[in-house]
C-alpha positions in Angstrom: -0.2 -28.2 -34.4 3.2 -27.6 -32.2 4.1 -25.0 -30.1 7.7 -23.9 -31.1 10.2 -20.7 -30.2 10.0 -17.5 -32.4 13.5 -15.7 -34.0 14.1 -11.9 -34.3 13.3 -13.1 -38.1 9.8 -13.6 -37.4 9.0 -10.1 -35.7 7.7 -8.4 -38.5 4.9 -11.5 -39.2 4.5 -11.3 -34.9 3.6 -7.8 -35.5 1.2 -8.5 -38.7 -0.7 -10.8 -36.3 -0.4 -8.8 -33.7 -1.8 -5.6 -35.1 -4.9 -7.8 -37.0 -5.6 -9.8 -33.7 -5.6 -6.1 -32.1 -7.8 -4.7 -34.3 -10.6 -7.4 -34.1 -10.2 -7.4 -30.1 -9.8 -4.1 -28.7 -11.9 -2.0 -30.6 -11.8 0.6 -27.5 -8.5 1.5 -28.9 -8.0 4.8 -30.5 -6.1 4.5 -34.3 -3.3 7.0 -32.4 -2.8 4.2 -29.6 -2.2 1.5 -32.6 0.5 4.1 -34.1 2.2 4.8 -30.4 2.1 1.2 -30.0 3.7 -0.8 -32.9 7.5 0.6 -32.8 7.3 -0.2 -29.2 5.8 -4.3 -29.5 8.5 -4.2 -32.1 11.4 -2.6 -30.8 11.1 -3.3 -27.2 8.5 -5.9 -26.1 9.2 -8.8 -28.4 12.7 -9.0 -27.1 11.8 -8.9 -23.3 9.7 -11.8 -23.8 10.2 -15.5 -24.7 7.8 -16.0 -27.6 6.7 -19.2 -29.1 4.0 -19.8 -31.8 1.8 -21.8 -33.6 2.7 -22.3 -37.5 -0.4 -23.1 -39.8 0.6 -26.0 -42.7 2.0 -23.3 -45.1 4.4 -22.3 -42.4 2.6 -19.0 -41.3 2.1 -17.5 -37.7 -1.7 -18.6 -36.4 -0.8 -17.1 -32.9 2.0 -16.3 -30.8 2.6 -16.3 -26.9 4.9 -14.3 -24.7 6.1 -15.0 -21.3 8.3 -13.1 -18.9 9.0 -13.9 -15.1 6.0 -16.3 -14.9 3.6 -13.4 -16.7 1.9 -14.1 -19.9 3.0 -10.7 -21.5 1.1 -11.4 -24.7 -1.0 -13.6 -26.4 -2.5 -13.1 -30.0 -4.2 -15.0 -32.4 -4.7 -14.4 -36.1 -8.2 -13.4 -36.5 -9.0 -16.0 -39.1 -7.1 -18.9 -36.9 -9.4 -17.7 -33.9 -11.5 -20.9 -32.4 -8.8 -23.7 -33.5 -7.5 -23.8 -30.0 -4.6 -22.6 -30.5 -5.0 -19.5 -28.2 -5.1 -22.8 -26.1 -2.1 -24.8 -27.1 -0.5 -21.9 -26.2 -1.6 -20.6 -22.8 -1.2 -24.6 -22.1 2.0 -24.2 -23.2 3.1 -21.1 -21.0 1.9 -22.7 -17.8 3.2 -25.7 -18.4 6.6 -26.0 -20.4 7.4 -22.2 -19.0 5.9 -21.7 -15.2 3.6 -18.5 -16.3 0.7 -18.3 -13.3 -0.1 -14.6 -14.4 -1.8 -12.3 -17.0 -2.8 -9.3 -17.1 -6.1 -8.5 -19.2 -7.8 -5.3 -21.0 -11.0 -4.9 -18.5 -12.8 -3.8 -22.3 -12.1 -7.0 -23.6 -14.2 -9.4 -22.3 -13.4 -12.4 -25.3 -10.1 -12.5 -23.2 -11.0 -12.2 -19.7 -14.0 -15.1 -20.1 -10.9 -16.9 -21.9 -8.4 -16.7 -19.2 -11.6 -17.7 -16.7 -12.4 -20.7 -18.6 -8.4 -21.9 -18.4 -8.7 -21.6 -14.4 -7.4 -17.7 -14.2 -9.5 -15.6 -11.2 -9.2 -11.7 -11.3 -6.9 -11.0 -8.0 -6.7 -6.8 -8.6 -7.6 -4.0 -10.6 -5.6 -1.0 -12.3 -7.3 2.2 -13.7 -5.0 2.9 -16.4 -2.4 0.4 -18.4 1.6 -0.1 -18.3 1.7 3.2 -20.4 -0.6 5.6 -18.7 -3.1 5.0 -20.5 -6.7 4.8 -19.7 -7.5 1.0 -19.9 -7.6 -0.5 -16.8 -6.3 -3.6 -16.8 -7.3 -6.6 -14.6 -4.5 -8.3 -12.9 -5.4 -11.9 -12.8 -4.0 -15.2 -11.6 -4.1 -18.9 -12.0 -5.7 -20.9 -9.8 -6.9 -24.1 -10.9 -5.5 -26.1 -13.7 -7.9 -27.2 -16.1 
């Protein structure tokens, strides 16, 4: 498996895997925040990101990766692709090939912060609500050891 850039042509397959990854992992999310969310991801945040992925052998999107000014923006795996390491192949390739040193996590999704722990990120500060107001706090955490 190769990490490899993402086109505006892939969007709508980003946001298949995005929506299914979101639904498995953030089951504190309310059906109305999945609806608010989608035109935004799609509209807005793919393109304020560089986004690579991780094709299965039949071509399709496993997982995908976003980084912007060192911050890993997003990072999503398709559910059925989850435990292949390719959730690692990507955060590799985002510290490595593209300097990201940060991420900021859901605090109510444990699977990512023990992820982020394990790949040498530590928990530097905390926010009571998320970049939309919401009320998910969000751990801000940072790298500091390279595994």
């Amino acid at each position: 498996m190769n990490v490899e850039s993402v086109g505006k042509q892939d969007y709508r397959e980003l946001l298949d895997v995005w929506e299914a990854s979101v639904r498995e992992t953030h089951d504190f999310l309310r059906e109305q925040d999945l609806l608010e969310l989608k035109p935004l991801i799609y509209e807005q945040y793919f393109g304020a990101v560089d986004l690579t992925c991780v094709r299965g052998e039949s071509g399709e999107i496993l997982g995908f990766c976003g980084v912007h000014d060192g911050n890993i923006e997003m990072l999503f795996i398709a559910p059925h692709a989850r435990g292949e390491g390719i959730g690692s192949l990507l955060l590799d390739d985002a510290v490595t090939v593209q300097g990201a040193t940060k991420v900021d996590v859901n605090e109510q999704n444990p699977l990512a912060l023990g992820f982020y722990q394990h790949k040498g990120f530590a928990v530097r500060d905390r926010s009571p609500l998320d970049g939309l107001g919401k009320p998910y706090p969000l751990l801000h955490m940072e790298l500091v050891s390279t595994q």
